[in-house]
TIRO-2110 file (N, C-alpha, C; in Angstrom, 1 decimal):
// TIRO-2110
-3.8, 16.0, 38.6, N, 1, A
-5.2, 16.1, 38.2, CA, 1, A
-5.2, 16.3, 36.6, C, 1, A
-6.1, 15.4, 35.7, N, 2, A
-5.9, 15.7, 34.4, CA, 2, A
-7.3, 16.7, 34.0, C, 2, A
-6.9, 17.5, 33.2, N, 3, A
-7.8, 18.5, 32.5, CA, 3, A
-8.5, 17.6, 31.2, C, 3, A
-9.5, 18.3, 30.5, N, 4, A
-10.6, 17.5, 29.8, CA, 4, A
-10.5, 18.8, 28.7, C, 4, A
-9.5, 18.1, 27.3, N, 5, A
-9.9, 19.1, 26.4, CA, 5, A
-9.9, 18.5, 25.0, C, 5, A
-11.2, 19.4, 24.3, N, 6, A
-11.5, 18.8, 23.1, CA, 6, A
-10.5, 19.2, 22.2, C, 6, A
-10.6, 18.2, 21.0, N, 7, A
-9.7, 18.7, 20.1, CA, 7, A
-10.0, 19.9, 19.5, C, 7, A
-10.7, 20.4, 19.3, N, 8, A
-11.5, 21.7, 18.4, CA, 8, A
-10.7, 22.8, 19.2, C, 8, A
-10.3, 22.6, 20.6, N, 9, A
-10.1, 24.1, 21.4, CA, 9, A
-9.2, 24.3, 20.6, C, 9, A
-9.7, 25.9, 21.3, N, 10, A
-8.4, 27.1, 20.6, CA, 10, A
-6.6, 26.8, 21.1, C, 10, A
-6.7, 25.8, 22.3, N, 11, A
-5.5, 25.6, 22.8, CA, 11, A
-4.6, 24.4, 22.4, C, 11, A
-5.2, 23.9, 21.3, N, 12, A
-4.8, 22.6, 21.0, CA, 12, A
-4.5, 22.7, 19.6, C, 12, A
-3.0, 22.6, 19.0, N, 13, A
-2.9, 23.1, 17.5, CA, 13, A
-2.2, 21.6, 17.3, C, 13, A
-3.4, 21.6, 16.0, N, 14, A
-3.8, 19.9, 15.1, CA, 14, A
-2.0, 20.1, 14.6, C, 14, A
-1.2, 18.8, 14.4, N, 15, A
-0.2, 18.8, 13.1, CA, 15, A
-0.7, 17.6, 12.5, C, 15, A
-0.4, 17.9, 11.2, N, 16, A
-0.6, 16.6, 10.1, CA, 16, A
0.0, 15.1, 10.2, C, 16, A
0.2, 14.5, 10.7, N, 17, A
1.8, 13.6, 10.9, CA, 17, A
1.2, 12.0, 9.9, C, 17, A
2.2, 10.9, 9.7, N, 18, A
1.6, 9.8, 8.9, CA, 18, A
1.9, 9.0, 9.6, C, 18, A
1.5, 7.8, 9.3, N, 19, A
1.4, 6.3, 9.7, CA, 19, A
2.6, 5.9, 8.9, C, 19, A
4.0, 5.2, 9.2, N, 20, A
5.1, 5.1, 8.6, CA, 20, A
5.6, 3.7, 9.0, C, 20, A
6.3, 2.9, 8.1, N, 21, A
6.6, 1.4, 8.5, CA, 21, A
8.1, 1.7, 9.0, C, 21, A
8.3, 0.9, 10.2, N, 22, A
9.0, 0.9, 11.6, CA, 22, A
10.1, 0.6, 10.5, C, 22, A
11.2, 0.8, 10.3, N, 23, A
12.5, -0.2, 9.9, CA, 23, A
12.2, -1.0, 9.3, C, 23, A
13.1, -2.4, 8.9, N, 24, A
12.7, -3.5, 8.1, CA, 24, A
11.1, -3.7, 8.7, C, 24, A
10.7, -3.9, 9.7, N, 25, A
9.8, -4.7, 10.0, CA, 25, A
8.2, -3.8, 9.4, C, 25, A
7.2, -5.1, 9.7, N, 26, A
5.8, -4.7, 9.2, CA, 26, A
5.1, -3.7, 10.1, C, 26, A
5.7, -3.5, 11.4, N, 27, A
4.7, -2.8, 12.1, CA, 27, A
4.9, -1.3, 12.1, C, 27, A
3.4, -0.5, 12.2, N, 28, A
3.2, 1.1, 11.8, CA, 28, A
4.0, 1.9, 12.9, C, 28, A
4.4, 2.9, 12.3, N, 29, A
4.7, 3.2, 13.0, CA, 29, A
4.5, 4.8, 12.6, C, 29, A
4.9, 5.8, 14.2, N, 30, A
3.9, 7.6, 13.8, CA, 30, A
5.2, 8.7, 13.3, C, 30, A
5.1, 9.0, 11.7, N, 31, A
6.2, 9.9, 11.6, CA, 31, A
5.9, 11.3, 12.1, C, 31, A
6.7, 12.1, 13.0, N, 32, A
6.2, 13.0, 13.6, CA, 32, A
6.5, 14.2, 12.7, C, 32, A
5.7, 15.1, 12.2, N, 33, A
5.9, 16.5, 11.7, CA, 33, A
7.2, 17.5, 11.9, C, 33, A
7.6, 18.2, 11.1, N, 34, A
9.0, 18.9, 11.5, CA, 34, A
8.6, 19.8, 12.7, C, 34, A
7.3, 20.3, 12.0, N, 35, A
6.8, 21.4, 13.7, CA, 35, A
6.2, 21.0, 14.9, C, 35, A
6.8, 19.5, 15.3, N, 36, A
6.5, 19.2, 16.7, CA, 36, A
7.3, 19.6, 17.6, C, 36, A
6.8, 20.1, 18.3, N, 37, A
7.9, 20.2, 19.6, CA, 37, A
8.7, 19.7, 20.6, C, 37, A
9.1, 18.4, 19.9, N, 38, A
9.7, 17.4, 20.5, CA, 38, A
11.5, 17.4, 19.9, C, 38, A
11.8, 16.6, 20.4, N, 39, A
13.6, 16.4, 20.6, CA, 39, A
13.8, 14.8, 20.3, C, 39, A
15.0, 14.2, 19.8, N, 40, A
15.2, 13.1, 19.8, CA, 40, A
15.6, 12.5, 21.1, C, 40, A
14.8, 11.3, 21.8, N, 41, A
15.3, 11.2, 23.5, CA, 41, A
14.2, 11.5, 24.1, C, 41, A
13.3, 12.6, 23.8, N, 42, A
12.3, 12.8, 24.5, CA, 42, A
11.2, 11.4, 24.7, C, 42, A
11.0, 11.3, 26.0, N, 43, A
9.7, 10.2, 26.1, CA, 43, A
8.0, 11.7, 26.4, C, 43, A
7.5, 11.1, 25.3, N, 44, A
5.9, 12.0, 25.8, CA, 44, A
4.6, 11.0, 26.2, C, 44, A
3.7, 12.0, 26.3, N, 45, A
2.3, 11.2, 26.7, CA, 45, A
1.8, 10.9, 25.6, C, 45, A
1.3, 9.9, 25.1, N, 46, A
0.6, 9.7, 23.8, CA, 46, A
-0.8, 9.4, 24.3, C, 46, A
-1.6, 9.8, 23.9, N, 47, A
-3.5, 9.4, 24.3, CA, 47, A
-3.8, 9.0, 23.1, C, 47, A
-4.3, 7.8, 23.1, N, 48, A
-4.8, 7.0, 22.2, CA, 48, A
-6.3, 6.3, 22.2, C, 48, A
-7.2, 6.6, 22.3, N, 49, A
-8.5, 6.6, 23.0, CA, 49, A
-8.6, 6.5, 23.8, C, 49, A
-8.7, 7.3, 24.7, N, 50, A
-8.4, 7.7, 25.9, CA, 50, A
-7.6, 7.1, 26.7, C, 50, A
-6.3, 6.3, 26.5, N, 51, A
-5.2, 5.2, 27.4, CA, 51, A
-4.1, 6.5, 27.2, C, 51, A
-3.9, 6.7, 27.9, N, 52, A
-2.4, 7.7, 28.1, CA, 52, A
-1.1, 6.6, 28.3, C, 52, A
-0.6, 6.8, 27.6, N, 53, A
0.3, 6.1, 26.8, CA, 53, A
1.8, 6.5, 26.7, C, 53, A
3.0, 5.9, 26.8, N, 54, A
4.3, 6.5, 26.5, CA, 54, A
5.3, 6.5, 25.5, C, 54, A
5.5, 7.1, 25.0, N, 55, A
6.6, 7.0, 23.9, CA, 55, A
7.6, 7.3, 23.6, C, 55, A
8.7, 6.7, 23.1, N, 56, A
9.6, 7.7, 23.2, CA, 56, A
9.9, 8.5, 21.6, C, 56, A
10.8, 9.4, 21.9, N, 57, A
10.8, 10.1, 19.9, CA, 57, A
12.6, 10.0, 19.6, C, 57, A
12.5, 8.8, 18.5, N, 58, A
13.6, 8.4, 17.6, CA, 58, A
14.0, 9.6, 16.4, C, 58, A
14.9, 9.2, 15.8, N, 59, A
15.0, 9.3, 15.0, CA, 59, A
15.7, 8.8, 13.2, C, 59, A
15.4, 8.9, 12.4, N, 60, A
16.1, 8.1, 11.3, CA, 60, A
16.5, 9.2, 10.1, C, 60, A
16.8, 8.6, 9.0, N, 61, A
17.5, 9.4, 8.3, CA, 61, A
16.3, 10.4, 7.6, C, 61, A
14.6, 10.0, 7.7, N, 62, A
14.2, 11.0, 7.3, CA, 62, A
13.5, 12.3, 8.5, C, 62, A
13.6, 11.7, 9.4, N, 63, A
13.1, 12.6, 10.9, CA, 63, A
12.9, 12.0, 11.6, C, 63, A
11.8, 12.7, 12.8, N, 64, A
11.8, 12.1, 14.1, CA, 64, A
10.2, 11.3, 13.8, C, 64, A
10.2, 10.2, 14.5, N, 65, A
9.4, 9.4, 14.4, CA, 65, A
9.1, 8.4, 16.1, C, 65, A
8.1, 8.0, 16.4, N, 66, A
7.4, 7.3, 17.4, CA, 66, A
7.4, 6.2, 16.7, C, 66, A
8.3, 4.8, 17.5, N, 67, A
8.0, 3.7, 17.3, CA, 67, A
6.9, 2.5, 17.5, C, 67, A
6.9, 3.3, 18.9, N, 68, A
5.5, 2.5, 19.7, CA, 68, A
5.1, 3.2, 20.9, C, 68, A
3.9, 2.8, 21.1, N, 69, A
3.4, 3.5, 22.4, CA, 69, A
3.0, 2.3, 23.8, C, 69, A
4.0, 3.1, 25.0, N, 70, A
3.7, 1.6, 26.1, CA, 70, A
3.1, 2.2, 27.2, C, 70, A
2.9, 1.4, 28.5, N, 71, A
2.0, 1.8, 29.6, CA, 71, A
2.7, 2.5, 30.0, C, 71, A
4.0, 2.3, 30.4, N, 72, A
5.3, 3.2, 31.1, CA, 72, A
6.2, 3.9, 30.4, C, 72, A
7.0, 4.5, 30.8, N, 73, A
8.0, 5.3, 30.8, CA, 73, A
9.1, 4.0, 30.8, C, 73, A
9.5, 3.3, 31.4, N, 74, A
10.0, 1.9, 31.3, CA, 74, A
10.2, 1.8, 30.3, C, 74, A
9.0, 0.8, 29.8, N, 75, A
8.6, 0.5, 28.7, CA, 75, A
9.0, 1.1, 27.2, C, 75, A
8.9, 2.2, 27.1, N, 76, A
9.1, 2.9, 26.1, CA, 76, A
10.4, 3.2, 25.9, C, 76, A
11.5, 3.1, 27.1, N, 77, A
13.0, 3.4, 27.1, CA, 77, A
13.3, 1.9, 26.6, C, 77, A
12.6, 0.4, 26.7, N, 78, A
12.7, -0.8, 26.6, CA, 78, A
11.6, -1.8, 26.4, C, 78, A
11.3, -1.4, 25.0, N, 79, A
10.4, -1.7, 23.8, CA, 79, A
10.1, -3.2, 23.6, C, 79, A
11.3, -4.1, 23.8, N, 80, A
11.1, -5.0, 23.9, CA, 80, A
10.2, -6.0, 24.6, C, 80, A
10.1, -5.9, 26.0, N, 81, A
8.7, -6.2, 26.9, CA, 81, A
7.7, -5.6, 27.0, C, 81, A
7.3, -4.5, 26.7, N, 82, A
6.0, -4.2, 26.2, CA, 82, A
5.1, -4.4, 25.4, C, 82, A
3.6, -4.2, 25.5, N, 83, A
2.6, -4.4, 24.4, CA, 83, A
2.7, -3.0, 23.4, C, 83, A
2.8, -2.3, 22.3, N, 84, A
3.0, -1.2, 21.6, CA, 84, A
1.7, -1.2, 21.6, C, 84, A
1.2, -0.4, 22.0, N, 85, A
-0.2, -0.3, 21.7, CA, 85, A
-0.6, 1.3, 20.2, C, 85, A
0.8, 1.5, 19.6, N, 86, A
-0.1, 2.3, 18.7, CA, 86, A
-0.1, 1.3, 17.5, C, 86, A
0.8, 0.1, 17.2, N, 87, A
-0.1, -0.7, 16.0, CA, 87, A
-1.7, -1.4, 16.7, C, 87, A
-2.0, -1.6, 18.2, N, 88, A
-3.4, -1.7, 18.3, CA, 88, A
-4.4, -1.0, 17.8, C, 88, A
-3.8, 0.6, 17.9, N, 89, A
-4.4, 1.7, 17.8, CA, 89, A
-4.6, 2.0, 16.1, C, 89, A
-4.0, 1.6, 15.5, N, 90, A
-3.8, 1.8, 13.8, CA, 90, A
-4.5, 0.9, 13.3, C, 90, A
-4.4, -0.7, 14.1, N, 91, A
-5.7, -1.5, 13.8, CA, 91, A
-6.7, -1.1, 13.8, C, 91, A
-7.2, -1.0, 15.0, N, 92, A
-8.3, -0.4, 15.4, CA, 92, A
-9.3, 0.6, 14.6, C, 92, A
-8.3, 1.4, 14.3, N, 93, A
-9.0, 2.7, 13.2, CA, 93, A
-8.4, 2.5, 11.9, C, 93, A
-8.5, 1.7, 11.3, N, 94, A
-7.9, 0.9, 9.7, CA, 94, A
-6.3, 1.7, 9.0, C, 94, A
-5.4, 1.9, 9.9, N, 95, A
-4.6, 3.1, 9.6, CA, 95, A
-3.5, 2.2, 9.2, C, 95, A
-2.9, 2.2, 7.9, N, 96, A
-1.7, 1.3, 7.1, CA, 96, A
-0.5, 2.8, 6.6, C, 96, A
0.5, 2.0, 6.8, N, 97, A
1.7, 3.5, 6.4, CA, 97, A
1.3, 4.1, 5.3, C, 97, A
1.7, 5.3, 5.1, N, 98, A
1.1, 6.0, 4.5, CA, 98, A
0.2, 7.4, 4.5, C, 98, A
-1.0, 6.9, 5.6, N, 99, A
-2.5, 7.0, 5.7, CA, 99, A
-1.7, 8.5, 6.4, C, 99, A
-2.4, 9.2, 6.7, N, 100, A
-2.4, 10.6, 7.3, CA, 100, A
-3.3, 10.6, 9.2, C, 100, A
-2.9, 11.3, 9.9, N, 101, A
-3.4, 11.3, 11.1, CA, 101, A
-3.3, 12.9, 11.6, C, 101, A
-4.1, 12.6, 12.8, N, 102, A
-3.7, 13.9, 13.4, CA, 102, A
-3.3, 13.8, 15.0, C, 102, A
-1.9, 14.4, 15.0, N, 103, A
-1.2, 14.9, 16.4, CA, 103, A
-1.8, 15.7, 16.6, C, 103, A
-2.3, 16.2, 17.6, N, 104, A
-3.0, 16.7, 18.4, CA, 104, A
-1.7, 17.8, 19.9, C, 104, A
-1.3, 18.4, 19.5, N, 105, A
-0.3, 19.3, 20.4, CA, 105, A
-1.1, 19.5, 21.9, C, 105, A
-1.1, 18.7, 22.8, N, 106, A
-2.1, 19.1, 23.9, CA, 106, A
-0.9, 19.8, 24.9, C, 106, A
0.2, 19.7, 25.0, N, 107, A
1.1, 20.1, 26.1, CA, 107, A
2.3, 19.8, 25.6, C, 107, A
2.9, 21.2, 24.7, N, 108, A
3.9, 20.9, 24.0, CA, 108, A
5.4, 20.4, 24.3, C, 108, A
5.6, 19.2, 23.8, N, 109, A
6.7, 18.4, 24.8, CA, 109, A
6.4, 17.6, 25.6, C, 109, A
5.0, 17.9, 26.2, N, 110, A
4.2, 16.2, 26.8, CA, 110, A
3.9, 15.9, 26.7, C, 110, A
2.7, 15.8, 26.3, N, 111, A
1.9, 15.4, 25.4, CA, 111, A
0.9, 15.6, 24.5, C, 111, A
0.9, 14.3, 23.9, N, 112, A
-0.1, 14.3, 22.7, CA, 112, A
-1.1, 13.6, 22.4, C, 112, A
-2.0, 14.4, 21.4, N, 113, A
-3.0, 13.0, 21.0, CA, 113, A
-3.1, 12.8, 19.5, C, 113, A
-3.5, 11.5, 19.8, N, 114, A
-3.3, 11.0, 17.9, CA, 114, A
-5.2, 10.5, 18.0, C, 114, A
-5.3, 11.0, 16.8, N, 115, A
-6.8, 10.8, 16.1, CA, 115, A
-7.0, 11.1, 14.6, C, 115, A
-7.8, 10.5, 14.1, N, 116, A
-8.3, 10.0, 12.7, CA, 116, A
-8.3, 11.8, 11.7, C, 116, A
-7.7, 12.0, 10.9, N, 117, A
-8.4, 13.2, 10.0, CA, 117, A
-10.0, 13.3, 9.9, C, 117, A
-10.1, 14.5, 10.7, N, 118, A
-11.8, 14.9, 10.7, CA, 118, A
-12.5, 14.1, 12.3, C, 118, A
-12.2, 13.7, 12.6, N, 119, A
-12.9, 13.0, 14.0, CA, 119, A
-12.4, 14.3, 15.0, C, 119, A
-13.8, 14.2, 16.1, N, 120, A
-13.4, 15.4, 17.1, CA, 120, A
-13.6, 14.2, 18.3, C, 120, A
-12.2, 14.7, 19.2, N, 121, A
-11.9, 13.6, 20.5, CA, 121, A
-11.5, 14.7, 21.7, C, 121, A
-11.9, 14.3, 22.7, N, 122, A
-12.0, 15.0, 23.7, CA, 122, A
-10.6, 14.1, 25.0, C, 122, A
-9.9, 14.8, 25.2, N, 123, A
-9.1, 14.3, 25.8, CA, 123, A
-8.8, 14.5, 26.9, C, 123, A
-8.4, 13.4, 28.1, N, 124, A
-8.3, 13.7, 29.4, CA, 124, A
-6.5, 13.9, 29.2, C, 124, A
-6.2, 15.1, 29.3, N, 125, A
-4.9, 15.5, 29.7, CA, 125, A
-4.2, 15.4, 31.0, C, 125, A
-3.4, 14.7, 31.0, N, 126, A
-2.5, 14.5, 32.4, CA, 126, A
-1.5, 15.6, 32.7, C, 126, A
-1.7, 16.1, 33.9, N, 127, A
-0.9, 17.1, 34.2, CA, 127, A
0.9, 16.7, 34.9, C, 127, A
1.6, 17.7, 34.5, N, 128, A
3.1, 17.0, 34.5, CA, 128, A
3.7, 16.3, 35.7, C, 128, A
4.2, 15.8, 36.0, N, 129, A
4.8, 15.0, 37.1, CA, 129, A
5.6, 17.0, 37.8, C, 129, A
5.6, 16.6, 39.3, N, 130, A
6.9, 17.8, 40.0, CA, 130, A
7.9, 17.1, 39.6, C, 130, A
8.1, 18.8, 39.1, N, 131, A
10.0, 18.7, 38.5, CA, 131, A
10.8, 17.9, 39.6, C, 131, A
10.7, 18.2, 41.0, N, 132, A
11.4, 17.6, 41.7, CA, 132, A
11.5, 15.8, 41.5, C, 132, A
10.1, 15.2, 41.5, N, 133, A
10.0, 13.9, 41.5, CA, 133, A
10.4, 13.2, 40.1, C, 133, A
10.6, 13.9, 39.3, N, 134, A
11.0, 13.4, 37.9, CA, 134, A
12.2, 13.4, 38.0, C, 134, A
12.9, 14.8, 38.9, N, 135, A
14.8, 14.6, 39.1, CA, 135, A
15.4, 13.4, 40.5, C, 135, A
14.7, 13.3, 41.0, N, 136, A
14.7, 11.7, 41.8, CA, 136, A
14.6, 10.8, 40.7, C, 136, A
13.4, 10.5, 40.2, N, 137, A
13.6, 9.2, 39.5, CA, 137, A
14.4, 8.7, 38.1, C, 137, A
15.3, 10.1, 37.9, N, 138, A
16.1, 10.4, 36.8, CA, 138, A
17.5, 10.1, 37.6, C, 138, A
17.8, 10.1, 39.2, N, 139, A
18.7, 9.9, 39.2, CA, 139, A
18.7, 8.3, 39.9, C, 139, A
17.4, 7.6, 40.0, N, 140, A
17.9, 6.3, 40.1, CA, 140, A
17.7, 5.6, 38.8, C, 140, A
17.4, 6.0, 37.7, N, 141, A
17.8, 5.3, 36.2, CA, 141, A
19.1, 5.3, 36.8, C, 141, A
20.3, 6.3, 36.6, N, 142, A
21.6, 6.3, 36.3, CA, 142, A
22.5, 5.1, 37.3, C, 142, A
END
């Protein structure tokens, strides 16, 4: 069952993060803040007007960074068949590398939300998968 929380709450601590160009290529991509609470390997929730979304968090020589955001957990481990929906989402809201955004910490280590500096967004938060059914489906990856 997903909970409904605005960005304003007291439970939800804003980080600064930027719009960053992926590698060689042209497409945006989300550099994540040093004080995220994420890991390199980790896949999280990304909410992007209101699409809950997956990502996984890379890294390069200047930190950890989100390349794209997909429907699955799949997807995000295997970038290449997916639609990325956060350059949709960068279009959408005129956001070019550089530009500043805000992470949104809704469930630290699962998810997150990305929205515009100064816009208040209310988010449907998804609550975690059982541990147990995540260690099933972690052992038929292997």
């Amino acid at each position: 069952m997903s909970e409904r929380i605005p960005s304003d709450h007291a439970s939800v601590t804003g980080l600064r993060a930027t719009i960053a160009r992926s590698g060689g290529t042209r497409r945006p991509c989300l550099r994540l803040p040093d004080d995220a609470s994420v890991d390199e390997g980790d896949i999280v929730r990304l909410l992007l007007d209101g699409a809950t979304t997956h990502a996984r968090v890379v890294s390069d020589s200047t930190g950890l960074l989100v390349r794209g955001a997909y429907d699955n957990e799949r997807l995000a481990r295997e970038p290449r068949e997916g639609e990325n929906r956060l350059v949709a989402w960068c279009a959408d809201h005129d956001r070019d590398p550089g530009d500043a955004v805000e992470l949104d910490e809704l469930d630290p280590g699962f998810c997150y939300g990305l929205r515009e500096p100064g816009e208040r967004v209310v988010y449907d938060v998804p609550a975690r998968p059982d541990q147990s059914l995540r260690d099933i489906a972690s052992s038929l990856r292997e």
